[in-house]
N, C-alpha and C positions, 0 to 999 in steps of 0.2 A: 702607280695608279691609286687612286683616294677614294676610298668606296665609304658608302652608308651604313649606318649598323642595321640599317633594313637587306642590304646585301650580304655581312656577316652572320646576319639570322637563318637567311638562307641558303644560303653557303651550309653554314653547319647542321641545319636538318638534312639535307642531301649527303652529304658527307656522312652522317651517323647512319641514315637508312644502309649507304651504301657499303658500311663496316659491317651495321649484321647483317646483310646479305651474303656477304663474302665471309663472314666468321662460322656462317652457317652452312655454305659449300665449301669450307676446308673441313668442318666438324665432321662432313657426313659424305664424304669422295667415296665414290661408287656408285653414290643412289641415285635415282630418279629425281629427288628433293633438293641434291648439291646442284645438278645440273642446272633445273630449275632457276634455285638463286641467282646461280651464276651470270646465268642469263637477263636475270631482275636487274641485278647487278649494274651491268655492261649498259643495260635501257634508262637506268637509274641515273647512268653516268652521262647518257645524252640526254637526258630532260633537266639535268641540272646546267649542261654547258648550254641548252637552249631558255632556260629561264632569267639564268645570269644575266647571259649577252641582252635577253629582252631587258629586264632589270634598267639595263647599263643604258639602253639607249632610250630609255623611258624618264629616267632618275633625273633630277638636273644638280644633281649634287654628287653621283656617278660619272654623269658623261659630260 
């Protein structure tokens, strides 16, 4: 599939959010604060696959 570099932009902000999130509930396993992330995380991961997909069918150089 042939994407935009407007789709590799955002791609990669979601993706980086979603590494310190998770760098930050491995750093801190036990607390209240890892869990937290973790969770950021997991939401982080569904607002990017629903951004994408919108992205995709919006783009006409995506879809």
């Amino acid at each position: 599939m042939r994407t935009c570099p407007q789709f590799a932009a955002l791609r990669e902000e979601y993706e980086r959010e979603i590494g310190y999130l998770s760098a930050h509930s491995q750093r801190h396993v036990g607390k209240p604060s890892a869990k937290a992330s973790a969770t950021y995380a997991a939401s982080t991961r569904a607002r990017m696959a629903r951004a994408l997909s919108g992205h995709v069918g919006r783009c006409p150089e995506c879809g």
